[in-house]
N, CA, C and O atoms as a CHARMM CRD file, in Angstrom:
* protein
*
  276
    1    1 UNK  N    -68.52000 -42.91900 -58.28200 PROA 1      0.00000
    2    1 UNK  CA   -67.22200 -42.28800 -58.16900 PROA 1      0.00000
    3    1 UNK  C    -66.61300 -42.12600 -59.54700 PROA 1      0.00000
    4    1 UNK  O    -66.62300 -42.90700 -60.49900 PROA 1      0.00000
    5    2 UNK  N    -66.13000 -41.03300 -59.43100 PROA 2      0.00000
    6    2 UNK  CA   -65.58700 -40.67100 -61.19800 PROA 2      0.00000
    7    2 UNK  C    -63.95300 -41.44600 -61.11600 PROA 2      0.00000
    8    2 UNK  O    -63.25200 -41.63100 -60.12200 PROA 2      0.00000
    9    3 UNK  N    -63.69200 -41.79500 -62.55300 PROA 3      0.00000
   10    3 UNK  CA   -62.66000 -42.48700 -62.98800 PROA 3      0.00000
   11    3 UNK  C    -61.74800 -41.53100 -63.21200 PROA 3      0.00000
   12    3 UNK  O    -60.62300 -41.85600 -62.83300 PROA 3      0.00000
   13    4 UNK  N    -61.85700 -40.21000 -63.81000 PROA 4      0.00000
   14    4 UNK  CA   -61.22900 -39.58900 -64.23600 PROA 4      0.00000
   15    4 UNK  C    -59.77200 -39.03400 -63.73300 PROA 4      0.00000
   16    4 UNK  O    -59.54700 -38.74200 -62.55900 PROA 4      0.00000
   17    5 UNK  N    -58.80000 -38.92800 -64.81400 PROA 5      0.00000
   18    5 UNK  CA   -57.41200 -38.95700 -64.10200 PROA 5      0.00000
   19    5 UNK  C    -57.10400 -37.53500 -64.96300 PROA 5      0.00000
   20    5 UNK  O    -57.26800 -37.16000 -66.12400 PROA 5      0.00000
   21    6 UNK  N    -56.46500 -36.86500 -63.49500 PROA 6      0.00000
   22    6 UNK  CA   -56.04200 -35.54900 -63.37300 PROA 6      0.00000
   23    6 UNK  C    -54.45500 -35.94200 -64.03300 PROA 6      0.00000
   24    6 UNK  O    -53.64600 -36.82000 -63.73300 PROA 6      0.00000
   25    7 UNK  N    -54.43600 -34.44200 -65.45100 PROA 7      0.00000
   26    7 UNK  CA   -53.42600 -34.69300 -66.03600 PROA 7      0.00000
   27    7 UNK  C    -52.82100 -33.06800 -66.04000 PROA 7      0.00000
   28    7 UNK  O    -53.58100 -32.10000 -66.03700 PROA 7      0.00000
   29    8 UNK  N    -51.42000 -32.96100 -66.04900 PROA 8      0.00000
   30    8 UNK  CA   -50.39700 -32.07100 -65.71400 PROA 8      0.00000
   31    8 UNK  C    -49.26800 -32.02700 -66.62500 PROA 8      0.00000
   32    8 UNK  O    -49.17700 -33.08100 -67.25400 PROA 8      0.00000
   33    9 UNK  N    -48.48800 -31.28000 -66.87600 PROA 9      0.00000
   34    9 UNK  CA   -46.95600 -31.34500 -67.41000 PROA 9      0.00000
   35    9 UNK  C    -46.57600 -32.63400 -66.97300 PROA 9      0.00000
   36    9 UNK  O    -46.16500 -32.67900 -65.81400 PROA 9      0.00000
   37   10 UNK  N    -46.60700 -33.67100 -67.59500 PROA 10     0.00000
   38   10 UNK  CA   -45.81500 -34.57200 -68.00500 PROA 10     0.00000
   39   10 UNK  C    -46.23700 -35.65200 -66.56100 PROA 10     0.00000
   40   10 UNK  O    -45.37200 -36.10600 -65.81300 PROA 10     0.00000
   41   11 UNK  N    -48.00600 -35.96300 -66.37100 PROA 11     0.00000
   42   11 UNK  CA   -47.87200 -36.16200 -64.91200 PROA 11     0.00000
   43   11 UNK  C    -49.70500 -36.83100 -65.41400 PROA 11     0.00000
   44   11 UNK  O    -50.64900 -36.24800 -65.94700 PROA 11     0.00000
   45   12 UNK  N    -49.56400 -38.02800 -65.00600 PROA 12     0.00000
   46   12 UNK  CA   -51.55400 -38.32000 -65.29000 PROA 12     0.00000
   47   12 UNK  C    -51.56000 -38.89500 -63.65600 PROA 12     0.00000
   48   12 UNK  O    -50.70100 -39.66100 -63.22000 PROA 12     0.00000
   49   13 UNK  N    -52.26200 -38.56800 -63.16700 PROA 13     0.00000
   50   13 UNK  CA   -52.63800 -39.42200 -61.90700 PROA 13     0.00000
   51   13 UNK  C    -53.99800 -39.09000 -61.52600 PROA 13     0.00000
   52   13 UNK  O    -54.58000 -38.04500 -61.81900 PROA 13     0.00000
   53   14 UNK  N    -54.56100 -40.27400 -60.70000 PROA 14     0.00000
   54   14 UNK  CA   -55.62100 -41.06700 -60.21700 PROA 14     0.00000
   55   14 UNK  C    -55.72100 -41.13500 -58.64800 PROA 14     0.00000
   56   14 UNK  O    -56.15200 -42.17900 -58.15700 PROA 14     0.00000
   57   15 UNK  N    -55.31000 -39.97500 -57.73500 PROA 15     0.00000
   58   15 UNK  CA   -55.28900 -40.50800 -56.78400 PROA 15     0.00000
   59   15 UNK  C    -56.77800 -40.24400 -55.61400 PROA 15     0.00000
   60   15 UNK  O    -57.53100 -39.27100 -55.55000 PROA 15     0.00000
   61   16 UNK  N    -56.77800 -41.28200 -54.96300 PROA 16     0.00000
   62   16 UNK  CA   -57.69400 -41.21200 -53.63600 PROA 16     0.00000
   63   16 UNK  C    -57.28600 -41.34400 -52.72700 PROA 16     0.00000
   64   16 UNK  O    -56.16100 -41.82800 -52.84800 PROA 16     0.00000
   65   17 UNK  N    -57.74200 -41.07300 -51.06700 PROA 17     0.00000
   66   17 UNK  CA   -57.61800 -40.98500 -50.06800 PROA 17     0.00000
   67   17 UNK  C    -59.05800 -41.19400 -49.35100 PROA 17     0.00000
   68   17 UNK  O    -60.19800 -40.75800 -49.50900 PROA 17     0.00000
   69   18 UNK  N    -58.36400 -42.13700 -48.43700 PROA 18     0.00000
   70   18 UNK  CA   -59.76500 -42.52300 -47.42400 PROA 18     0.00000
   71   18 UNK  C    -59.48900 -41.85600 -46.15800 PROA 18     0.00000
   72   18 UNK  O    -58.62700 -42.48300 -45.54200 PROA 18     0.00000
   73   19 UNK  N    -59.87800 -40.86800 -45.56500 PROA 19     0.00000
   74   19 UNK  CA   -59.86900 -40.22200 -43.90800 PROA 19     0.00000
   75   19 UNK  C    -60.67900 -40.57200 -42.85100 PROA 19     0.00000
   76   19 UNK  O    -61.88300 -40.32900 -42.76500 PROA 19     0.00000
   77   20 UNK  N    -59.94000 -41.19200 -41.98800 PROA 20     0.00000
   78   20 UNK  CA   -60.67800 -41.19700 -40.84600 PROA 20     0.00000
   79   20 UNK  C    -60.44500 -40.10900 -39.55200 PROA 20     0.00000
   80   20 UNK  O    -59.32700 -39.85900 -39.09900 PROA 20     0.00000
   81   21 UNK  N    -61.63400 -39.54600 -39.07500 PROA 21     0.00000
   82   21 UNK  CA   -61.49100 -38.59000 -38.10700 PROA 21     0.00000
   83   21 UNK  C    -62.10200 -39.16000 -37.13800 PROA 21     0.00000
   84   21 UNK  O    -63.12800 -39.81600 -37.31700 PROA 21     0.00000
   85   22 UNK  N    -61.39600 -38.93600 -35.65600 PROA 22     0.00000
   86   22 UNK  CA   -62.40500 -39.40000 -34.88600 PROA 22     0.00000
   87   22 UNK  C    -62.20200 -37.76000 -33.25800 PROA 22     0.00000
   88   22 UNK  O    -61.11000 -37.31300 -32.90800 PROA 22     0.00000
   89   23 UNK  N    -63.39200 -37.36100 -32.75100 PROA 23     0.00000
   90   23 UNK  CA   -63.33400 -36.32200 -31.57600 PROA 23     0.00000
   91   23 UNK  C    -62.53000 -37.25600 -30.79300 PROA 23     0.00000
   92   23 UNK  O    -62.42800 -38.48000 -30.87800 PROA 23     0.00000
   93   24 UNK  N    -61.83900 -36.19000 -29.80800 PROA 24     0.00000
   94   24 UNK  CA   -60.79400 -36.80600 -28.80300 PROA 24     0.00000
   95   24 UNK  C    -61.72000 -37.52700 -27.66100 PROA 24     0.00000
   96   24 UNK  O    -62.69600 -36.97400 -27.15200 PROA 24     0.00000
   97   25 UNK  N    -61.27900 -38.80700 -27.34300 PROA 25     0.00000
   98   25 UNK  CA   -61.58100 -39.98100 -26.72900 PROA 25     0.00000
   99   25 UNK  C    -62.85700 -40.42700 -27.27300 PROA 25     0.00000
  100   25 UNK  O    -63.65400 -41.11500 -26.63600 PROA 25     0.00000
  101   26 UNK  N    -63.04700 -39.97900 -28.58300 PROA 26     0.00000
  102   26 UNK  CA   -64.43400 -40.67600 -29.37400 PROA 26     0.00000
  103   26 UNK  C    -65.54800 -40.53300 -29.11900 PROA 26     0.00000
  104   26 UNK  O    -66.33000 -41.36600 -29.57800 PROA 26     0.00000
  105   27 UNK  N    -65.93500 -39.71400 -28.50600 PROA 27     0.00000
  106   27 UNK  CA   -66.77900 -38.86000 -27.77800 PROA 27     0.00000
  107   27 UNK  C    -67.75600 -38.56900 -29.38100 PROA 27     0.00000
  108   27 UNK  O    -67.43100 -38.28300 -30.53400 PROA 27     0.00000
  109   28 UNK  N    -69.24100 -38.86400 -28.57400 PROA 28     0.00000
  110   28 UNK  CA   -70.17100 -38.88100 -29.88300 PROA 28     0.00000
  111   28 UNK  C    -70.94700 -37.29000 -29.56000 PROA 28     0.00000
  112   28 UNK  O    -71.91000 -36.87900 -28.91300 PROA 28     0.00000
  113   29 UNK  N    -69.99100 -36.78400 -30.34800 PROA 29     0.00000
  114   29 UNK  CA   -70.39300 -35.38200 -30.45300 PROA 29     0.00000
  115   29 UNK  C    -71.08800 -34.86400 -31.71800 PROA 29     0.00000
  116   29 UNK  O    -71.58700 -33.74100 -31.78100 PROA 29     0.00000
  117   30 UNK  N    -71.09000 -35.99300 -32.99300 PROA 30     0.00000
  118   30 UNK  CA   -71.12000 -35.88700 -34.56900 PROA 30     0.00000
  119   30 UNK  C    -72.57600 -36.11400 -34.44000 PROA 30     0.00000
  120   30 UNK  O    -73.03500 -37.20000 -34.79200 PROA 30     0.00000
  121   31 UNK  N    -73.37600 -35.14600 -33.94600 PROA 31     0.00000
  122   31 UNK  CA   -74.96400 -35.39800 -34.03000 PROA 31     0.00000
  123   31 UNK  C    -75.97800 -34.50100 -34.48100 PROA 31     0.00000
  124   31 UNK  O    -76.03000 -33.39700 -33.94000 PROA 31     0.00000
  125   32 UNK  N    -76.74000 -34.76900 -35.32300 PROA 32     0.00000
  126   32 UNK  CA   -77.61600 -33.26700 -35.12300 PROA 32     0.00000
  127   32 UNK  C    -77.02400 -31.82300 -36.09500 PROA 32     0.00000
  128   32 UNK  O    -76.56200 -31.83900 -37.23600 PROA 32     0.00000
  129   33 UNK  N    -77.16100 -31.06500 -35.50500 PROA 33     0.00000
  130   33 UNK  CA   -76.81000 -29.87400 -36.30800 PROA 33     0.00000
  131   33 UNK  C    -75.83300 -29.58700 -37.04700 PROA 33     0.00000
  132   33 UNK  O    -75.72500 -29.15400 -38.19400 PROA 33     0.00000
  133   34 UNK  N    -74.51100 -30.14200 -35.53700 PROA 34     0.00000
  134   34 UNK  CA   -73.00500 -30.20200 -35.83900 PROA 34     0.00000
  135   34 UNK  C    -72.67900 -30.98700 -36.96100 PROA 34     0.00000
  136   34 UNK  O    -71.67500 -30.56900 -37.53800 PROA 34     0.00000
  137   35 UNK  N    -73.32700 -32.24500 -37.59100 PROA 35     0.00000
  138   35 UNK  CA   -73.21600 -33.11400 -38.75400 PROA 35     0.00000
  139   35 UNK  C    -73.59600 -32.06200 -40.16400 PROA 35     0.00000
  140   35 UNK  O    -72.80000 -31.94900 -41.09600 PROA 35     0.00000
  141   36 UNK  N    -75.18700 -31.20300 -40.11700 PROA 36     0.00000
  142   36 UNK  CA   -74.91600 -30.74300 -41.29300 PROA 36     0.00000
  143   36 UNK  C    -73.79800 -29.26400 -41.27600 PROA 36     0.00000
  144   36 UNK  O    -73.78900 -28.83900 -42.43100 PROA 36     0.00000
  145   37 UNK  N    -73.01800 -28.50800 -40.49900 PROA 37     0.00000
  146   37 UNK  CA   -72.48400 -27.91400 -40.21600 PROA 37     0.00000
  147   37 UNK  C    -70.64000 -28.40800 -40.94000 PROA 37     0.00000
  148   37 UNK  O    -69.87400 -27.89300 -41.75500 PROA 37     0.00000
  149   38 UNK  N    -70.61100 -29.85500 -39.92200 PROA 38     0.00000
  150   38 UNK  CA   -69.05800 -30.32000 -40.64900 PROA 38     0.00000
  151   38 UNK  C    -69.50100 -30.67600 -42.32800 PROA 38     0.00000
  152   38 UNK  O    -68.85200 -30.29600 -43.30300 PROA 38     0.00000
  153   39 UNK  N    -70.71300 -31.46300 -42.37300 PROA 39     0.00000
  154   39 UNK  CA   -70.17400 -31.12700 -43.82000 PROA 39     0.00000
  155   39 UNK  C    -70.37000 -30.12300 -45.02200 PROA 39     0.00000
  156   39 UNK  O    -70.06300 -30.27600 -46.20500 PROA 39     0.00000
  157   40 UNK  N    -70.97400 -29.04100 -44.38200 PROA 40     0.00000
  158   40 UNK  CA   -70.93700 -27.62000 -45.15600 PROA 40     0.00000
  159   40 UNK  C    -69.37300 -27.37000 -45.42100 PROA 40     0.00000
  160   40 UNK  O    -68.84800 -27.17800 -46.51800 PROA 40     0.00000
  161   41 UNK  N    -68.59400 -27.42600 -43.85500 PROA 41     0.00000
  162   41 UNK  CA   -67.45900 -26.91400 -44.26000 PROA 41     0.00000
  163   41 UNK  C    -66.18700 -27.63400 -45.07400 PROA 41     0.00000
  164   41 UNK  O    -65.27500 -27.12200 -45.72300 PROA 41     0.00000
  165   42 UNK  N    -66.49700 -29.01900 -44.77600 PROA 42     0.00000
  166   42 UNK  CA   -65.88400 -29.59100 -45.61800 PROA 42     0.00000
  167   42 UNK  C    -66.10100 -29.79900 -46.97200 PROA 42     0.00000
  168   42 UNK  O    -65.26800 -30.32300 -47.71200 PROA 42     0.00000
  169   43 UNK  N    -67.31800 -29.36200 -47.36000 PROA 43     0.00000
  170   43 UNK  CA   -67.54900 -28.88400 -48.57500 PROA 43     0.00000
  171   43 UNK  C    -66.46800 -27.89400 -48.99800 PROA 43     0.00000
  172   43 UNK  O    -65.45100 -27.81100 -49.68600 PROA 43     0.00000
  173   44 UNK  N    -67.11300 -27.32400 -48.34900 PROA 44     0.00000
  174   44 UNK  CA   -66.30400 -25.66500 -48.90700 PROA 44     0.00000
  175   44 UNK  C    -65.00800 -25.75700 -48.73000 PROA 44     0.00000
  176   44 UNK  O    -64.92400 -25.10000 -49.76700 PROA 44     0.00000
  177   45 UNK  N    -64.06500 -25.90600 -48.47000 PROA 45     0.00000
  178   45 UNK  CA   -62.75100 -26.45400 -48.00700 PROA 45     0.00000
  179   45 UNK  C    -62.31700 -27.72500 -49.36100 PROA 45     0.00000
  180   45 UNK  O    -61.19000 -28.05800 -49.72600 PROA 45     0.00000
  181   46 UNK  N    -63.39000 -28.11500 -49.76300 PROA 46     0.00000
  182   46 UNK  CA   -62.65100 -29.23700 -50.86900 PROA 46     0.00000
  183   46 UNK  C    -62.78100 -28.11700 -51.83100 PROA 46     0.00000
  184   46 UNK  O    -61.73300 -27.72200 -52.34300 PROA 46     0.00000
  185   47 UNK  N    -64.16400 -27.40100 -52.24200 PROA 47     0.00000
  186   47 UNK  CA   -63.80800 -26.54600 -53.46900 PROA 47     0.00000
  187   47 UNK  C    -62.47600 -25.54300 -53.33900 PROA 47     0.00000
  188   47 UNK  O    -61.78600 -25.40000 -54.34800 PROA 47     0.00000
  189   48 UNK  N    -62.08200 -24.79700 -52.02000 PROA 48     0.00000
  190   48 UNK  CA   -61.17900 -24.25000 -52.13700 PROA 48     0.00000
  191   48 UNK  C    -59.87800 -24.71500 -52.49800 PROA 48     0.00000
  192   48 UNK  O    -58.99300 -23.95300 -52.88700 PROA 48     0.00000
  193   49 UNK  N    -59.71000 -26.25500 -52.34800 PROA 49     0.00000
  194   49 UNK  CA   -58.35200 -27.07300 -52.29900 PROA 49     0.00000
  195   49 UNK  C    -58.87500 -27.65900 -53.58600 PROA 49     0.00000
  196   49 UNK  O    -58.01500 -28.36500 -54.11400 PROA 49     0.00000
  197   50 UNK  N    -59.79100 -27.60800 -54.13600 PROA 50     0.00000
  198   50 UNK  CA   -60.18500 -28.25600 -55.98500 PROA 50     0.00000
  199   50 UNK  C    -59.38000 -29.78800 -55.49100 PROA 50     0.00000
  200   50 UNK  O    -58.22300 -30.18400 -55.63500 PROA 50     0.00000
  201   51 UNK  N    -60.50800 -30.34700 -54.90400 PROA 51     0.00000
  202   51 UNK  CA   -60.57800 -31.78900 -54.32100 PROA 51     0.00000
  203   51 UNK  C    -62.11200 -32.29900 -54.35400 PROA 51     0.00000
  204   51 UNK  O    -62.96600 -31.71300 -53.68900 PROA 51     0.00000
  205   52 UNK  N    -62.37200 -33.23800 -55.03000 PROA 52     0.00000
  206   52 UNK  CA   -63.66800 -33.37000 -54.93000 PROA 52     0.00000
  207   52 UNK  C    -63.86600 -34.61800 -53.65100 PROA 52     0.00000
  208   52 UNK  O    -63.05500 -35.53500 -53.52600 PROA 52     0.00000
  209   53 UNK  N    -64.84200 -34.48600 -52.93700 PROA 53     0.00000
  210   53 UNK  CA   -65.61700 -35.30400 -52.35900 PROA 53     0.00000
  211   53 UNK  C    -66.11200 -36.54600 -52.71900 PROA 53     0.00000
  212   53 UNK  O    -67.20000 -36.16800 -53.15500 PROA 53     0.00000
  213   54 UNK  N    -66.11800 -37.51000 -52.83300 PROA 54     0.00000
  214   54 UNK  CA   -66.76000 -39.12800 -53.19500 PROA 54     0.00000
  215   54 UNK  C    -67.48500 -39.31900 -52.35300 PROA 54     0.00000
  216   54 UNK  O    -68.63900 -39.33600 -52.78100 PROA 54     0.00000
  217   55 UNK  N    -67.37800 -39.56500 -50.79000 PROA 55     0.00000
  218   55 UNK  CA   -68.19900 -40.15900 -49.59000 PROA 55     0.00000
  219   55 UNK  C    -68.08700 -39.51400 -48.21000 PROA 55     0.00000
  220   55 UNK  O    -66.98300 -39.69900 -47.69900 PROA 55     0.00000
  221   56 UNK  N    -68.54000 -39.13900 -47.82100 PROA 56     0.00000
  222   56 UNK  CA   -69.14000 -38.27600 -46.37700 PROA 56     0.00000
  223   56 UNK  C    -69.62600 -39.57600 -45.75300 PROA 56     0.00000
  224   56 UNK  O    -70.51200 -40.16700 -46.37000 PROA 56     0.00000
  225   57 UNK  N    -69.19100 -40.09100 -44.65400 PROA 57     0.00000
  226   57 UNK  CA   -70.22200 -40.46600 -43.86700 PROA 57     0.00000
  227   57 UNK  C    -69.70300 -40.35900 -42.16400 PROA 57     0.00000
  228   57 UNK  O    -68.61600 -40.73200 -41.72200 PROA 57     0.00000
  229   58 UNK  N    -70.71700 -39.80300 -41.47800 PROA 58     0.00000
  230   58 UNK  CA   -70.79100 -39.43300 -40.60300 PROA 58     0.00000
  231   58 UNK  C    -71.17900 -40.74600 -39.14900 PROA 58     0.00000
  232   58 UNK  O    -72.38700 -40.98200 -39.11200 PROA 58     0.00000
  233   59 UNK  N    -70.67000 -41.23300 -38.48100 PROA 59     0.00000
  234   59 UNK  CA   -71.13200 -41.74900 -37.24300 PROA 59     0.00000
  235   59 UNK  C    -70.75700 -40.86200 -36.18900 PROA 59     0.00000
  236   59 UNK  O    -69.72500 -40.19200 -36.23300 PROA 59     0.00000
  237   60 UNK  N    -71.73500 -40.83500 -35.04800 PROA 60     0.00000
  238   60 UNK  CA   -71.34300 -40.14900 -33.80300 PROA 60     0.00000
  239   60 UNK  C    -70.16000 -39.71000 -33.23700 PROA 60     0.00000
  240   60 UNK  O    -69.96700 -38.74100 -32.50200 PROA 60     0.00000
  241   61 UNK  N    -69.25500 -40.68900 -33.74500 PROA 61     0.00000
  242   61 UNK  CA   -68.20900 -40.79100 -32.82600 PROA 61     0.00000
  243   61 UNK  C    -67.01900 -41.01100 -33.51600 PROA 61     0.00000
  244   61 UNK  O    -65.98400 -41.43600 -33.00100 PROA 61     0.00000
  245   62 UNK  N    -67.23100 -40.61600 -35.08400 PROA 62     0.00000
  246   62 UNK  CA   -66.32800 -40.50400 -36.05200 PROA 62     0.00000
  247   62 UNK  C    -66.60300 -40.42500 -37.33500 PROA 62     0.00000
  248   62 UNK  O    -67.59000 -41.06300 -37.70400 PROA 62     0.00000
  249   63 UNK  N    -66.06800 -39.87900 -38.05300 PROA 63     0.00000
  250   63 UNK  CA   -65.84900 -39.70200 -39.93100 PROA 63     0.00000
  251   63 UNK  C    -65.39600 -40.51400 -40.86500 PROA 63     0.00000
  252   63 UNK  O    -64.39900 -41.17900 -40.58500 PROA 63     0.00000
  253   64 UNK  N    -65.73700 -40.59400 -41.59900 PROA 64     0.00000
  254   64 UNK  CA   -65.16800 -40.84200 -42.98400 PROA 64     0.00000
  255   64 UNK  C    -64.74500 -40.43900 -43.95900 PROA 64     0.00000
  256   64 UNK  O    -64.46200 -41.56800 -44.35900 PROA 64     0.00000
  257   65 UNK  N    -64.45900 -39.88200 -44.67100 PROA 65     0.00000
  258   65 UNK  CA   -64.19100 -39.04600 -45.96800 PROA 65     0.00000
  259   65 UNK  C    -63.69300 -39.57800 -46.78300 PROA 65     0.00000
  260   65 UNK  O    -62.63500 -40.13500 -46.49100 PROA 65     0.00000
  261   66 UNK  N    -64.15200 -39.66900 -48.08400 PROA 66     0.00000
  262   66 UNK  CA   -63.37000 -41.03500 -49.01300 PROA 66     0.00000
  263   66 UNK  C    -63.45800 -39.36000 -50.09200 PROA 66     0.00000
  264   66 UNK  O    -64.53200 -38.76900 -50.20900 PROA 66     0.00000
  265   67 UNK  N    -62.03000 -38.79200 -50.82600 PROA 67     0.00000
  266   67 UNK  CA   -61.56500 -37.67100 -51.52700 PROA 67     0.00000
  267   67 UNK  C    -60.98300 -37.97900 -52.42600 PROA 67     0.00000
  268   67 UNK  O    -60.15000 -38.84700 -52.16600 PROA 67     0.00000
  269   68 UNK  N    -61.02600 -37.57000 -53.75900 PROA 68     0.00000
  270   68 UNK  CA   -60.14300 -37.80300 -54.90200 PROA 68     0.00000
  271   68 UNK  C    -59.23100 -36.11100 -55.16300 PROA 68     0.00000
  272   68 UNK  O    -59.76400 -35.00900 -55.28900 PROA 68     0.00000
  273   69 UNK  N    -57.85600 -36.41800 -55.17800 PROA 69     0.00000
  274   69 UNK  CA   -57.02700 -35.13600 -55.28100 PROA 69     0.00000
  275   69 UNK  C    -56.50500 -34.91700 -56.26500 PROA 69     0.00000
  276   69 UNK  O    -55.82800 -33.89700 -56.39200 PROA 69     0.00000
């Protein structure tokens, strides 16, 4: 994971965020195709928001996403 701190007009920050997602009633739907699919798009969705990615991890029946913004 990179250290590096995003700097601005008068502004240095370091921040992360850990996400948890889970399908409604946890339902292990995160399998198979649909896994490399969510994280294509959440790829693409961090480059558009210029957010990088740290950790993807995927269980059946819920997400992870560990993001630096």
């Amino acid at each position: 994971m990179s250290e590096i701190n995003k700097r601005n007009a008068g502004c240095v920050s370091n921040v992360k965020y850990h996400l948890v997602w889970c399908p409604e009633y946890r339902k292990a739907v995160l399998v198979g195709a649909v896994v490399d699919r969510l994280k294509e798009l959440l790829r693409e969705k961090a480059k558009e928001l210029n957010i990088e990615i740290e950790v993807i991890e995927v269980m059946p029946d819920h997400l992870h996403l560990f993001v630096t913004g």
